[in-house]
C-alpha positions as CSV (number, residue, x, y, z in Angstrom):
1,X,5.6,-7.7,-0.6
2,X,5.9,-9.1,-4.2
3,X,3.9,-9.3,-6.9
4,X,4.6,-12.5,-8.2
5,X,3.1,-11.9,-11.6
6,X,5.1,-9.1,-12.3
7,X,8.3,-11.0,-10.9
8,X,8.0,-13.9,-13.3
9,X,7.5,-11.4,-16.3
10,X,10.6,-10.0,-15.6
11,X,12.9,-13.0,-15.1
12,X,14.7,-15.5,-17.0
13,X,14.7,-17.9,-14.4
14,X,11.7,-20.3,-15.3
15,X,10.5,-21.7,-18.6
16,X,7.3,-20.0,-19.3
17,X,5.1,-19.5,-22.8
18,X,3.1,-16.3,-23.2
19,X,0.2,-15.0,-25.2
20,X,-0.7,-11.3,-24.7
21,X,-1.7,-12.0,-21.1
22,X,-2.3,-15.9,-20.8
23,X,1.3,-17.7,-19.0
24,X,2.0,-20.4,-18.9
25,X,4.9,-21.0,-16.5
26,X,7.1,-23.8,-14.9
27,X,7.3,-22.3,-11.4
28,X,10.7,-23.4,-9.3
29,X,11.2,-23.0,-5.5
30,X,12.0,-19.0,-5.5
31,X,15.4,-18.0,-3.9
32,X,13.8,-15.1,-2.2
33,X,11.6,-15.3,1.2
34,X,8.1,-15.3,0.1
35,X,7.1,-15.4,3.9
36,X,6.1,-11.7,4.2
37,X,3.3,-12.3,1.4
38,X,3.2,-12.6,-2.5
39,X,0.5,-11.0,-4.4
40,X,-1.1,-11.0,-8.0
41,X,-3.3,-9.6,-9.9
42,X,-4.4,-12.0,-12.3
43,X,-6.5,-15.4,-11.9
44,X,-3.7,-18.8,-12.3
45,X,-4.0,-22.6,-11.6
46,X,-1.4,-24.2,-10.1
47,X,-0.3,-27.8,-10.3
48,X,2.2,-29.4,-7.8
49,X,5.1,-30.8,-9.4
50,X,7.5,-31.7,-6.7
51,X,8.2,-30.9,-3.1
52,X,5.7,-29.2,-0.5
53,X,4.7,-25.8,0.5
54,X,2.6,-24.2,3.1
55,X,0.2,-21.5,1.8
56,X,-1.8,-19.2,4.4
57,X,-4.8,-17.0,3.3
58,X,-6.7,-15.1,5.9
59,X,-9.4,-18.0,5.9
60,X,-7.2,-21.0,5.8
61,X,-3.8,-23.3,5.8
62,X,-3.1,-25.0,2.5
63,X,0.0,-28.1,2.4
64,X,0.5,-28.3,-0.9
65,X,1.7,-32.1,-1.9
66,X,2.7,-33.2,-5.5
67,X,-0.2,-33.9,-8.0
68,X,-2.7,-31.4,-6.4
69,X,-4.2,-28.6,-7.8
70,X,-6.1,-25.2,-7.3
71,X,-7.3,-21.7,-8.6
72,X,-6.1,-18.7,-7.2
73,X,-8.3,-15.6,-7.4
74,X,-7.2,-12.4,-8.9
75,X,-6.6,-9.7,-6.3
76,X,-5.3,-11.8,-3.6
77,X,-2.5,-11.7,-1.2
78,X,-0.9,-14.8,1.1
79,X,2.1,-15.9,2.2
80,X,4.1,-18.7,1.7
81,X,6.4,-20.7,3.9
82,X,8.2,-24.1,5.2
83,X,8.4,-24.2,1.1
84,X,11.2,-27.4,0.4
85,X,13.8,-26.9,-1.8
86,X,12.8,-29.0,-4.5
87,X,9.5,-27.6,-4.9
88,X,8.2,-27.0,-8.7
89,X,5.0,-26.1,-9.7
90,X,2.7,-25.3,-13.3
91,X,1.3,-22.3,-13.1
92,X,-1.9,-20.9,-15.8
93,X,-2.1,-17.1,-15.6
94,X,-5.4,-16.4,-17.0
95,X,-7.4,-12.8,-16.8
96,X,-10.9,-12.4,-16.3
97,X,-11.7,-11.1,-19.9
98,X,-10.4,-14.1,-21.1
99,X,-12.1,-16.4,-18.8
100,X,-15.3,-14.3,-20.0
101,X,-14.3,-15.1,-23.4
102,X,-14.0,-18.5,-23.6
103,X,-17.3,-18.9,-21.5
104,X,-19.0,-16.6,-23.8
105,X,-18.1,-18.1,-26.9
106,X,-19.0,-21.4,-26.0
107,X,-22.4,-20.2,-25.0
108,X,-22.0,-22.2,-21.2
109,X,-24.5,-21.9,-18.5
110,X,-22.9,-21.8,-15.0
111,X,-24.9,-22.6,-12.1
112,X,-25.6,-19.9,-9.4
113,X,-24.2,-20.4,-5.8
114,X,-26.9,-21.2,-3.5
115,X,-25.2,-19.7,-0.5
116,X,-24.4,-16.6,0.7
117,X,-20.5,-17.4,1.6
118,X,-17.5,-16.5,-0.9
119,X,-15.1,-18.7,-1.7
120,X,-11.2,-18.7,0.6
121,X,-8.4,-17.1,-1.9
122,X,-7.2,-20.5,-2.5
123,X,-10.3,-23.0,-4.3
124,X,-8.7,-26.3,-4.3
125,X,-9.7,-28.6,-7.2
126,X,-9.8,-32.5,-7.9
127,X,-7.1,-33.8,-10.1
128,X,-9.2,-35.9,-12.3
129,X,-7.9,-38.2,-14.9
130,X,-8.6,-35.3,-17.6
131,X,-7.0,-32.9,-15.9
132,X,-3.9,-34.8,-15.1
133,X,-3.9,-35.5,-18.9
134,X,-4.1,-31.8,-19.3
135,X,-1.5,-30.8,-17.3
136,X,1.0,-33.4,-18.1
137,X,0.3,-32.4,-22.4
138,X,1.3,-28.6,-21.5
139,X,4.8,-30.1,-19.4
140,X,5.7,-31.9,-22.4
141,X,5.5,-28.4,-24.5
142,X,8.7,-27.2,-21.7
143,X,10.7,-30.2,-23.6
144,X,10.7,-28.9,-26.8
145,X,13.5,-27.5,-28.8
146,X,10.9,-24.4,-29.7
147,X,7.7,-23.3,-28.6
148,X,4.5,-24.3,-29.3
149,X,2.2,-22.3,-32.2
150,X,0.5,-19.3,-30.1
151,X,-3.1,-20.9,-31.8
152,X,-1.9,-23.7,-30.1
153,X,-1.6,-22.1,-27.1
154,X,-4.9,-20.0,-26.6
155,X,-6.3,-23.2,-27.5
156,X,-5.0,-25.3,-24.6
157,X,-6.1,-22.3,-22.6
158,X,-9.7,-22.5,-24.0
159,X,-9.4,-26.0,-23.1
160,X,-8.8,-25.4,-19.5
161,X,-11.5,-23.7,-19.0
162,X,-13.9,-25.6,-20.9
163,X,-13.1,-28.6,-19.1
164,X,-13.6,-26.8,-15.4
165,X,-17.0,-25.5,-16.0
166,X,-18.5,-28.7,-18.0
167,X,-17.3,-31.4,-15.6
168,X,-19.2,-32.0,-12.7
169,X,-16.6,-31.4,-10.1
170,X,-15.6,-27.4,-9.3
171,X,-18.6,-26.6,-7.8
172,X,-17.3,-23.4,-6.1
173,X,-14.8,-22.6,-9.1
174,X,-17.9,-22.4,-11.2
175,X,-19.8,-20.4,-9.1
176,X,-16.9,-17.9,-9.0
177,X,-16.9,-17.8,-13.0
178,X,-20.8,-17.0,-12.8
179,X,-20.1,-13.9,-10.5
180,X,-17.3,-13.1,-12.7
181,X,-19.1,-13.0,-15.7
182,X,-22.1,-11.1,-14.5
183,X,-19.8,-8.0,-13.1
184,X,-18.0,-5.5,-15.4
185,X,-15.4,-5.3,-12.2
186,X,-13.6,-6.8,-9.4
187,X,-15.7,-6.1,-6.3
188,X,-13.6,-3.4,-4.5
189,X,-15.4,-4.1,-1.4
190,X,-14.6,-7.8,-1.1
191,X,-10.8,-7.3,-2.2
192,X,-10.4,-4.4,0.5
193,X,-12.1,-6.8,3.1
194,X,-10.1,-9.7,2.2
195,X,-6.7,-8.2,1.8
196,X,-6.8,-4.9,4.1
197,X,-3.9,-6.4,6.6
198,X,-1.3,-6.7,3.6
199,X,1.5,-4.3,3.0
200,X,0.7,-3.0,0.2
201,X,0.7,0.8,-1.5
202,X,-2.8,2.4,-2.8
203,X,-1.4,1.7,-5.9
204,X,-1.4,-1.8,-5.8
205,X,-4.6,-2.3,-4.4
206,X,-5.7,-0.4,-7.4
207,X,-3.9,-3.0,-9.3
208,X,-5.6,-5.9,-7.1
209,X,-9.1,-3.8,-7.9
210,X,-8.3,-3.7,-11.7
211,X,-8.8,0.1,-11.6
212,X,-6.8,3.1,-12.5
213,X,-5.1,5.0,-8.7
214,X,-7.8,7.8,-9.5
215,X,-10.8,5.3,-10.7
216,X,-10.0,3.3,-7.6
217,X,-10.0,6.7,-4.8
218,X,-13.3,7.9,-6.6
219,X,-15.0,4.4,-6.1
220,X,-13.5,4.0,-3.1
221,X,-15.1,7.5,-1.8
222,X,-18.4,6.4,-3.1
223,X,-18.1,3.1,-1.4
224,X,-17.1,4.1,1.8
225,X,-17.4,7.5,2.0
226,X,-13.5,8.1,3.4
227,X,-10.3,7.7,1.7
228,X,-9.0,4.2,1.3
229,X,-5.6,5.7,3.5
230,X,-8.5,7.0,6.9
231,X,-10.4,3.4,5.8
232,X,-7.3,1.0,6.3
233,X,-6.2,2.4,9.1
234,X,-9.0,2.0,11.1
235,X,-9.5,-1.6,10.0
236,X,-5.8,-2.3,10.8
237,X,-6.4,-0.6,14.0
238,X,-9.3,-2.9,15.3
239,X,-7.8,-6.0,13.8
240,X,-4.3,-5.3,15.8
241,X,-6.9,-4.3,18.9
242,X,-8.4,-7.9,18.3
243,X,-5.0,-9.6,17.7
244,X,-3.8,-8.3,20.9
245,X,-7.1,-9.4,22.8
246,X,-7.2,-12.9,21.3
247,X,-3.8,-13.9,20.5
248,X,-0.1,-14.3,22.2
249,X,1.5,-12.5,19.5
250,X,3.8,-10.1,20.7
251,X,3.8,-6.4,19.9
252,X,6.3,-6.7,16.8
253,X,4.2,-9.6,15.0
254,X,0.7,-7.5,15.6
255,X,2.2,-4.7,13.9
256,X,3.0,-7.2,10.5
257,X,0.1,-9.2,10.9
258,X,-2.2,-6.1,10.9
259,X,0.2,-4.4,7.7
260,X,1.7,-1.7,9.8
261,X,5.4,-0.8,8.4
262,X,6.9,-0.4,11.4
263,X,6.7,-0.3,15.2
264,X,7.2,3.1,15.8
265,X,4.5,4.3,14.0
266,X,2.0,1.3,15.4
267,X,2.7,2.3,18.7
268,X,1.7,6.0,18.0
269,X,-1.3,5.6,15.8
270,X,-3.0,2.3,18.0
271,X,-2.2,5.1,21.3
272,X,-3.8,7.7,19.5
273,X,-7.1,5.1,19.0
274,X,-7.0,3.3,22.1
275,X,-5.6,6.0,24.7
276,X,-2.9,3.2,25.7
277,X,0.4,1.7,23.7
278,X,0.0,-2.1,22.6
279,X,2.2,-3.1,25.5
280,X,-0.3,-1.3,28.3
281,X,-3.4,-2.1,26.2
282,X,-1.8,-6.0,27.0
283,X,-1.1,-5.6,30.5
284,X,-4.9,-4.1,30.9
285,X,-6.8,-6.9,29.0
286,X,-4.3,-9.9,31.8
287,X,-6.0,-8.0,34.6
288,X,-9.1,-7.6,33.2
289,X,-8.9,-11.7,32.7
């Protein structure tokens, strides 16, 4: 699984400006298969350039066409496929300190969210005239012989922002930047919940929960009271159980879809749960139907 972040730092492929941690970035259909799930670990906006994609989060589907737009949360994980060729995107890395920041110093209200449900991984947005205008002013900074000033930059990064929470579209984006500003940390709860299926190391969810590995075990202790290594096993366990009961994937794509590395050891832990292998577990829940 790649972090995507970290893959763009490191390449000379794509035109991109920094600023400490704000990116701006001219993102170009990636060579490598991004099927098996991309992950970050800091907040960005996207804008469609050219070509389509398919993006899938645990909640929903997303066909991205040119000229839309959304926010990615931080701490997220989804794959991406039937991506053309030709696809090109704009992407705004932007942390949550700096989204504090700008919110902060402007002295802006947000409004609470009157429900209970969290936004999907993926909060689309409406391309308004302004922000068309926006993103078509930072393209044009791609087409110069040298790069912009970096005032410059953090400016068209305050501007962003500023125009998201004062219009009177983004409803749910706002609503995210209210319970972002009124918690000192990512909620490890809701990015184990969301993202317990993915492939990743305790070290990147540590990443994904903005913690140190040994801040993140001790919270996660005090949380749960097991070790994040017992705790995702037992939710990928039930989630392959409930794959297998509700689904006609077969035994290899339960063991991906639940973030299992490899058959083998599927087979043995789900047997060790369950008293029966996948394929028996299967066979029972036909008769039993």
């Amino acid at each position: 699984m790649i972090n995507v972040l970290d893959f763009i730092w490191k390449t000379d492929l794509y035109k991109k400006f920094q600023v400490d941690e704000l990116l701006f970035v001219e993102f170009k259909c990636p060579a490598d298969d991004y099927t098996s799930g991309i992950w970050w670990h800091n907040n960005f906006f996207a804008f469609v350039l050219a070509g389509e994609t398919l993006l899938k989060t645990p909640q929903h589907e997303h066909t991205l066409k040119p000229g839309d737009c959304f926010f990615a949360k931080k701490g997220s994980v989804l794959s991406l496929s039937e991506t053309q060729e030709d696809f090109c995107e704009l992407l705004i890395f932007v942390p949550d300190d700096f989204i504090k920041s700008v919110i902060h110093k402007y002295k802006i209200t947000l409004p609470k969210d009157p429900t209970p449900n969290k936004p999907d991984t993926i909060i689309p947005l409406v391309a308004d005239d302004v922000l068309l205008i926006y993103f078509q002013s930072l393209l044009s900074y791609f087409s110069m012989p040298s790069p912009p000033p970096i005032a410059l930059l953090k400016l068209k990064f305050e501007e962003l922002i500023v125009h998201i929470v004062s219009s009177h579209h983004y409803s749910s984006l706002k609503y995210y930047f209210d319970e972002l500003c009124a918690r000192a940390k990512p909620s490890i709860k809701e990015i184990m919940e969301a993202n317990f299926f993915s492939n990743l190391s305790l070290n990147e969810f540590s990443r994904l929960c903005a913690r140190s590995l040994s801040g993140f075990k001790r919270e996660f202790m005090e949380l749960f009271h097991t070790t994040p290594g017992k705790w995702l096993l037992e939710k990928r366990l039930e989630y392959s159980k409930y794959l297998l009961e509700t689904t006609n994937l077969t035994i290899d794509e339960v063991c991906v879809e639940s973030g299992f590395e490899n058959r083998s050891h599927f087979i043995r832990v789900f047997k060790n749960k369950f008293s029966l292998t996948p394929g028996k577990f299967i066979l029972q829940n036909k008769l039993q139907h």
